[in-house]
N, C-alpha and C positions, 0 to 999 in steps of 0.2 A: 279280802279275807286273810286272816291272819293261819299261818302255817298248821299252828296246832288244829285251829279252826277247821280248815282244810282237812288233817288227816281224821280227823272224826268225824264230820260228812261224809266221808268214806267207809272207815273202818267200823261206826255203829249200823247202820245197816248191813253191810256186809256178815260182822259178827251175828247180829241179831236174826238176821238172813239165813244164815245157816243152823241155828236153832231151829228156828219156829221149822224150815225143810228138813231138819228129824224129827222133831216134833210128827210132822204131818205123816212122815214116814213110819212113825211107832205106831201112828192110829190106824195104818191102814196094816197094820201088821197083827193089832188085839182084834180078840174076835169081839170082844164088846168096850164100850166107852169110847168107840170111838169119834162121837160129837165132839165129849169133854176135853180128850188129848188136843183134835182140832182147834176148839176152842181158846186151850190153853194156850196154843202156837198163836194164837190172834194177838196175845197181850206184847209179841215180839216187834210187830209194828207199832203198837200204841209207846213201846220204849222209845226207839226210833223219833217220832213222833214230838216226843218230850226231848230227846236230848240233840235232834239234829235239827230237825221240823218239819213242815209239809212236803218237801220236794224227795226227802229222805225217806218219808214213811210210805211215801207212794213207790220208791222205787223199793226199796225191801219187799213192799205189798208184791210188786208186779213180778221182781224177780223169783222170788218163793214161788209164787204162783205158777208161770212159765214153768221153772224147774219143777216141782211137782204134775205140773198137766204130762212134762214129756220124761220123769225119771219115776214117777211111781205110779206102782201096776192096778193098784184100786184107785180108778179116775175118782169116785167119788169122794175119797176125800179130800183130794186134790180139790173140785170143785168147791167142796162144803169150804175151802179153805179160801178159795178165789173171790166164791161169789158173794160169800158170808161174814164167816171170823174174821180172815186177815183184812178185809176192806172195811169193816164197821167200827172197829179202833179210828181210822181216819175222818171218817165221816162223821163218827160219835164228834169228835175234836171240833169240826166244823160245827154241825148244826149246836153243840153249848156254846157256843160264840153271839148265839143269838141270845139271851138273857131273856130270854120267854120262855117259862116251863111248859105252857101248855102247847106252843110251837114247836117247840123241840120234841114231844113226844109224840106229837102230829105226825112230825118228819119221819121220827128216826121209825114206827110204826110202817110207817111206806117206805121204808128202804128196807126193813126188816121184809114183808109180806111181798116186797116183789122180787128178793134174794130168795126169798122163800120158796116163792111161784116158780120163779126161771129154775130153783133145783129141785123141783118136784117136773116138770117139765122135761127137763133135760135125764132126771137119773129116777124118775117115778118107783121106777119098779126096787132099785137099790134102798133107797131112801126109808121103801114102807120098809123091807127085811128089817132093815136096825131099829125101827120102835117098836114099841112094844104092840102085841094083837090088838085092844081096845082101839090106839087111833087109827088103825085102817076100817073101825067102820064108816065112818062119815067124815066127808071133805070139811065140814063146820065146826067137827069136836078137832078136828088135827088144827085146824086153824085157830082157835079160841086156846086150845094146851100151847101150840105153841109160838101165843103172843105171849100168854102168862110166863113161860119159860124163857122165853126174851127179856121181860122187863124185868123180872130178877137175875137174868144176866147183864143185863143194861148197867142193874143197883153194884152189883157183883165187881164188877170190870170198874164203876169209877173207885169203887173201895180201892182196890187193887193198884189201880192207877193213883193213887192217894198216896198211899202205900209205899209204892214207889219213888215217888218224888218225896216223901219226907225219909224216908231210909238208904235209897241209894242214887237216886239225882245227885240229892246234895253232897254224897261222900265221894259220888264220879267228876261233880263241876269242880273240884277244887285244883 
């Protein structure tokens, strides 16, 4: 590995790192949006991701995460960040590797609903507070709203990640 190399396997995580752990940290600070700030922090490993690669985006994931679980006082959105945002940028990455549409959204569906389950599980009672009255009537309508809210953030994130690599990938690789 060449020097330059080296120091940005480093320094984009890192950088990126300490984003997306404000990021998490402003969401748990508004009393509402705080999915969406979450969410937003997600897109800090998918850069990673793109300009370092896998070994990069998982440690950004992990470190964010860690620090969040032990420096911010709403665990929950530390988790929403652990279990959900920050991990499905990477995963997303993987499972498009397969060139199968309908496999991929097989997949990514079952990592969505079991990130899903494990933070309804773990933070039930937090979880319902932040949506709206309607989907705390039934376990079927929260689940049904929020695949549909997944896969248009699914659509959302590769825009975004598009986006990215045509406007500042390429003005960062040079």
């Amino acid at each position: 590995m060449r020097p330059r190399e080296s120091v940005r396997a480093v320094a984009y995580p890192a950088v990126l790192g300490a984003v997306a752990l404000m990021l998490v940290y402003l969401a748990s600070l508004a009393p509402t949006g705080s999915w969406g700030i979450v969410a937003l922090a997600g897109i800090c490993p998918a850069g990673v991701r793109i300009c370092v690669g896998l070994r990069g985006s998982l440690l950004c994931w992990g470190g964010v995460s860690l620090l969040a679980l032990l420096l911010i006082p709403d665990k929950f959105c530390a988790l929403l960040f652990a279990l959900l945002f920050g991990l499905y940028p990477v995963v997303k990455s993987a499972i498009e590797g397969l060139r199968r549409r309908w496999a991929e959204y097989l997949l990514k569906l079952l990592f969505f609903n079991a990130a899903f389950t494990a933070l309804f599980l773990l933070m039930g009672a937090a979880m319902l507070d932040t949506l709206p009255q309607v989907l705390s009537v039934g376990g079927w309508v929260l689940y049904l709203v929020a695949n549909i809210v997944f896969l248009l953030y699914d659509y959302g994130l590769s825009k975004v990640i598009a986006l990215y690599i045509v406007r500042i990938h390429s003005v960062i690789r040079r």
